[in-house]
N, C-alpha and C positions, 0 to 999 in steps of 0.2 A: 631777081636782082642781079644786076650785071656785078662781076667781083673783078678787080684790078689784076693782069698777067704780072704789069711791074707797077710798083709799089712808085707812088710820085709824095715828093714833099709840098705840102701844099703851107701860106702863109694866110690869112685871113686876116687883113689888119682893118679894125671899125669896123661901122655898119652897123644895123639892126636886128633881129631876129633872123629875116632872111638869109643875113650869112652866117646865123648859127645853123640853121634847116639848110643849108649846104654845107656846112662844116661836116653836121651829122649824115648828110648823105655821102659825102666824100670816103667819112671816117669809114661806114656801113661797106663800102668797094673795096677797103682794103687798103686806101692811102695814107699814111702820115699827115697827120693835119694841125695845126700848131694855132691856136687864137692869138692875139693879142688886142688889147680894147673893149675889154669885156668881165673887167674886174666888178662892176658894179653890178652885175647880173649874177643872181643866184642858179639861174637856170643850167648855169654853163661849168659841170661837175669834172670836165675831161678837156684836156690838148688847150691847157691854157696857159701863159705865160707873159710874166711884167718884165720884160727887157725885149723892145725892140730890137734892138740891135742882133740877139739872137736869133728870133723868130725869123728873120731877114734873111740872115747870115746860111741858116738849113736849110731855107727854100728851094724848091726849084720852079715852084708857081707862085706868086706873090698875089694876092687877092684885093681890091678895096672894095667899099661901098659904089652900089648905084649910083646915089648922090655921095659924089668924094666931097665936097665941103662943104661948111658951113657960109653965111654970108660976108666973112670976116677972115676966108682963106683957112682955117683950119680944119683937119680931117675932121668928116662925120662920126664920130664916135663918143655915143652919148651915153654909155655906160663904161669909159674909162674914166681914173680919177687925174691921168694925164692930159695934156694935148697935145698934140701932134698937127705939124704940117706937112702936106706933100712934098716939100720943098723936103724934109727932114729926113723923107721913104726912100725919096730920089737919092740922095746920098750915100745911102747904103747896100740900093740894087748893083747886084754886081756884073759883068759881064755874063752872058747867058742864061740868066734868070728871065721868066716870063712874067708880065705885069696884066692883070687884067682888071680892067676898072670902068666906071660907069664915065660919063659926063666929067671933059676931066679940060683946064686951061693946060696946056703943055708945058706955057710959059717957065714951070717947076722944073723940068725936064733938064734943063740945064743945065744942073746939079748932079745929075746921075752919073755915075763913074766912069762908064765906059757904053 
């Protein structure tokens, strides 16, 4: 197992299992890993947190889902008891933060601060 030189803050916002099984591979390397959207999941004992705006605000990788939405524009996140739109993530990414996301309308992108 490779182990992190420097320590990266990583965000994981939504998604399914799969970005708990990289959440937990990240955490495993030695980086800062922060969930958010994963309240409904028992599975997820570690690096979770109900204030987006936080989880955001530390990052220095922001993560979404594969499939970022639902049919109806809201994040994929079927085990928060919130909802969230992209439109909402954009708002709070701040200059120099990385976004890395699945299948995504840009059109949100807008919003982003800088």
């Amino acid at each position: 197992m490779l182990v992190a030189k420097h320590k990266i803050k990583y965000a994981l916002v939504g998604g399914d299992r799969r970005n708990v099984a990289i959440a937990q591979q990240l955490h495993a390397q030695g980086h800062e890993v922060t969930l958010f959207g994963f309240d409904l999941l028992d599975t997820v004992p570690f690096m979770h947190c109900k204030n987006l705006e936080k989880v955001l605000a530390d990052a220095d990788v922001i993560v979404t889902p594969a499939r970022n939405t639902t049919t109806d524009g809201w994040l994929y996140a079927p085990w928060c008891k919130t909802t969230v739109r992209l439109a909402d993530i954009a708002s709070l990414i701040k200059s120099g933060q990385i976004l890395i996301a699945g299948e995504v309308d840009f059109s949100w992108s807008q919003n982003a601060t800088n």
